[in-house]
N, C-alpha and C positions, 0 to 999 in steps of 0.2 A: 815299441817298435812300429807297432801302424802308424802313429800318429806320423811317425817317419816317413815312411810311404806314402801314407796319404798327401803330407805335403808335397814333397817333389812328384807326385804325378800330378797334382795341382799346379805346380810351379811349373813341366812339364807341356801340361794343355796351353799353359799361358804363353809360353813362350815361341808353340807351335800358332798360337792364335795371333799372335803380336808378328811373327814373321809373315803368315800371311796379309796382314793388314799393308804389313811395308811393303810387300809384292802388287799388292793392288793400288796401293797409291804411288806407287813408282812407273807402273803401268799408265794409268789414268795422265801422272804429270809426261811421260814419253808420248799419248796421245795430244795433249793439249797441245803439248810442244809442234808435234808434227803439224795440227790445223793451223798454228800461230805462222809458222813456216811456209805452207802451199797460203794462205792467205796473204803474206808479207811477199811473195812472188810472185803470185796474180794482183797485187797493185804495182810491184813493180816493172809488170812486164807489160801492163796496159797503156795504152796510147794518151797523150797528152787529150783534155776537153779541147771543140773545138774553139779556135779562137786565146788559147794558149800555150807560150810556151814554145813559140817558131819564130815571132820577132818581136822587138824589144821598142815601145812606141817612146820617144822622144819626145814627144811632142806632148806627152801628158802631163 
C-alpha cells in the first residue's frame, strides 16, 4: 500500500513541477512576444534615412 502512495505523491510533485515549468515558459514566450512587438513598432513608426524614400530618381 505505500508503494502506492509513494508513487502518486511522486507522480504528484511531478506534475505540480511540469505545470510550473509551462507557467514560466509561457510567461517568458508572452514577454518575447511583447519586445518582438514594441521593437516591430519603433521601426515602423521611425522616419525614412535621409535621402530616402520621398522621390523616386528616374534618372538612374
Amino acid at each position: 500500500m505505500s508503494d502506492i502512495a509513494v508513487t502518486a505523491l511522486a507522480l504528484k510533485q511531478a506534475q505540480t513541477l511540469h505545470s510550473a515549468q509551462i507557467a514560466m515558459t509561457r510567461k517568458q514566450h508572452e514577454m518575447e512576444m511583447d519586445l518582438v512587438s514594441m521593437l516591430a513598432d519603433a521601426v515602423r513608426n521611425a522616419p525614412a534615412p535621409q535621402g530616402m524614400g520621398l522621390q523616386i530618381d528616374k534618372r538612374a
